[in-house]
C-alpha positions, 0 to 999 in steps of 0.5 A, spaced: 466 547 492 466 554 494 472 556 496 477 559 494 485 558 495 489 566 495 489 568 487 488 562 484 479 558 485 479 551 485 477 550 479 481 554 476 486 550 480 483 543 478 483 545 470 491 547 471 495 541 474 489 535 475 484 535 468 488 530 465 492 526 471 492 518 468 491 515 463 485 515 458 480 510 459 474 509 455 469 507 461 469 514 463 464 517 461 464 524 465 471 525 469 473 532 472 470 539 471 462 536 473 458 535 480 460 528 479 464 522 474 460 518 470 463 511 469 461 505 465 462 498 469 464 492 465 458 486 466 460 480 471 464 485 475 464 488 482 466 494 484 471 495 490 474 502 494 479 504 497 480 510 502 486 513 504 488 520 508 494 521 509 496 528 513 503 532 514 507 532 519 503 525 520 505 520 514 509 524 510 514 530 512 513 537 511 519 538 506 518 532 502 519 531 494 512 533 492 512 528 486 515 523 490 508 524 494 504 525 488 507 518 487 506 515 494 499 517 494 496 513 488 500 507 490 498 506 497 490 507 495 493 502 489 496 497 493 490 495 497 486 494 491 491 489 488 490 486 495 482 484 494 485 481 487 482 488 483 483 491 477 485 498 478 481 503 474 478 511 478 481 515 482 478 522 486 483 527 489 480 530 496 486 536 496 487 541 503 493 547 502 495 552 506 496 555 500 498 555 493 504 554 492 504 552 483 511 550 483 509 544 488 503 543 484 506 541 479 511 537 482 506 532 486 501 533 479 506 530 475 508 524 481 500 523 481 499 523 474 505 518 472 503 513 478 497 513 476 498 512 468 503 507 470 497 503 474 492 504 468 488 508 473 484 515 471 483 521 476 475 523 475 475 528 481 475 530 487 475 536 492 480 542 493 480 546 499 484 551 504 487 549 510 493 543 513 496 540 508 492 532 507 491 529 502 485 524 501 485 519 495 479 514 493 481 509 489 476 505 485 477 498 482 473 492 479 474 484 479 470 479 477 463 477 480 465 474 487 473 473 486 474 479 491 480 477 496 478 479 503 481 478 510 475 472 513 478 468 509 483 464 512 483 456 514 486 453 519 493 449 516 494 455 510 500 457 509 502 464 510 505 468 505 509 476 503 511 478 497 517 482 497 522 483 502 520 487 509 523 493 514 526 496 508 522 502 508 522 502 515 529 503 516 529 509 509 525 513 513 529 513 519 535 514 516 530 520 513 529 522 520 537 522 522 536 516 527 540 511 522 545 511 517 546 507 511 552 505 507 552 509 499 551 502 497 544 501 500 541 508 502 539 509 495 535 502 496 532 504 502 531 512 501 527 509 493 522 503 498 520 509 502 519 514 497 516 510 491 513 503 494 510 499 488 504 496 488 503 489 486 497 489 482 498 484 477 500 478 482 494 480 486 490 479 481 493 473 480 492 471 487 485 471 486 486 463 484 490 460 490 489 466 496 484 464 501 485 471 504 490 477 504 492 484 505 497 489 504 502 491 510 502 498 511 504 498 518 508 491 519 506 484 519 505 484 527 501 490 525 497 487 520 496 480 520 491 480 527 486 483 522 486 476 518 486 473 525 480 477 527 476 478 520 477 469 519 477 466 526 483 463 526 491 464 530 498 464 526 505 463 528 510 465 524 517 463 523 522 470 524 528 465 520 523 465 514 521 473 514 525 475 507 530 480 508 534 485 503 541 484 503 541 492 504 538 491 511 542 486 513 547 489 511 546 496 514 543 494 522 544 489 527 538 482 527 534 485 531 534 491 529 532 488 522 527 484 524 524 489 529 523 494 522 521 487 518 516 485 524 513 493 526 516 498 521 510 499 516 511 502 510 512 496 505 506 495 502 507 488 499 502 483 499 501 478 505 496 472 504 494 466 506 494 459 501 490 453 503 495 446 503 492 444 496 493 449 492 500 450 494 503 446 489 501 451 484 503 457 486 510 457 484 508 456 477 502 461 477 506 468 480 514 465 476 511 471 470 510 476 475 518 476 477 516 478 485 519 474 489 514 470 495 516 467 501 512 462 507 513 465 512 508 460 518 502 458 517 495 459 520 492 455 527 486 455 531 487 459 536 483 465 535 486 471 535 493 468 537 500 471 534 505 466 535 513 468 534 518 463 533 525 462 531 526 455 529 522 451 533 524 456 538 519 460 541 520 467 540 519 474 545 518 480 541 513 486 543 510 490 538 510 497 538 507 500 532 503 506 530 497 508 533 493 515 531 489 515 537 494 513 543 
């Protein structure tokens, strides 16, 4: 860590806007400002980690709000440990600047701080230096020995679940990009699921009772339920009358244009799950306190790989056409 960002050195730059970011926790032992973070595990615990980059021009735009992305950031990371059903705990920032810029700082300080404090995580350190502006995030989470959710463990006949409603951030960031409006009534739920997605921590770890597999949606449901597809051996249909839909896209496209940004458009960051037969009775029961709604939206079949659609009995046609970073 040896270069050095105009008049300000990285360490002076960590020691003013990142020595204090998230909650204080007593299992770190050594945070920012060392060669490394020492952390004090909990006995009967697995770590999990997480890695996240996100690079502008690419997952964010240039002129975003910087506290909304300092918000973004720690929640993408967060979301994919709620997903594996862990605790979130420790954070480490790798930033690149172009140059410093302290208002901005301080800004996106604030929105990392508050999101992670939120979180009950922990900023324990992390890298800073010159050039386009990225963010890199690893987060940090435990769970108990053996109760991580992974993706390989869907069945044939479990019941396929999402948290939430779907394509609501998808439509905010087009109406960001000018290629679709909104009414005053739904634009500011639209713009808020884009900017400042939540993480659905605690009915992750709730889920580590019922759920055979799961994943967070980061880049649409077609995108990303093949991943459980591969990593478990199975098929999948899913019923597009049952995807859970807002009223405020319903209301600001037309159906298809709805369930294309539910099925493809990315950026929801709700949970997607599987649940075998016997224990979807308690289900309901088991989330009811967390207050998120969950719908069944198909099930998973024994063709491998296979992503079925359908409307109804209906078989539904649809081509996916979601985000590819190396074309």
């Amino acid at each position: 860590m040896s270069a050095f960002l105009h008049t300000m050195g990285e360490f002076e730059l960590i020691a003013s806007f990142f020595a204090d970011a998230g909650i204080a926790r007593q299992d770190v032992v050594v945070g920012v400002g060392d060669d490394g973070a020492v952390l004090q595990m909990r006995d009967g615990y697995d770590l999990v980690v997480t890695t996240d980059t996100m690079v502008c021009g690419t997952h964010f735009f240039p002129d975003v709000d910087p506290r909304a992305l300092g918000h973004k950031l720690v929640t993408v990371n967060v979301s994919d440990l709620a997903a594996m059903g862990a605790e979130p705990a420790w954070l480490s920032l790798a930033l690149t600047l172009p140059d410093v810029d302290q208002t901005w700082l301080r800004q996106f300080a604030a929105g990392l701080a508050e999101t992670a404090d939120y979180y009950n995580c922990r900023l324990i350190g992390g890298d800073t230096t010159r050039g386009p502006l990225s963010l890199t995030m690893i987060a940090k989470g435990q769970v108990p020995h053996g109760r991580a959710i992974t993706r390989s463990g869907a069945k044939v006949g479990d019941y396929i679940y999402v948290t939430g409603t779907l394509g609501d951030a998808a439509l905010g960031l087009k109406v960001c990009q000018g290629h679709a409006e909104a009414s005053k009534k739904h634009q500011a739920h639209l713009l808020q699921r884009f900017h400042f997605p939540s993480a659905r921590v605690a009915l992750g770890q709730a889920l580590r009772n019922v759920a055979s597999s799961a994943m967070d949606i980061s880049d649409g449901l077609c995108g990303d339920l093949p991943h459980i597809l591969r990593r478990s051996a199975v098929g999948a249909y899913i019923d597009v009358n049952k995807l859970p839909l807002s009223q405020a896209l319903k209301d600001s496209c037309d159906q298809s244009t709805a369930l294309k940004m539910a099925l493809s458009g990315g950026e929801d960051y709700e949970l997607l799950f599987t649940v075998p037969e016997s224990k979807r009775g308690s289900l309901d029961v088991l989330l009811s306190p967390y207050g998120v709604p969950v719908s069944c939206i198909g099930r998973i079949t024994g063709v491998a790989g296979k992503l079925e659609l359908k409307a109804g009995e209906q078989s539904f046609e649809y081509q996916h056409q979601g985000f590819v970073h190396f074309p």
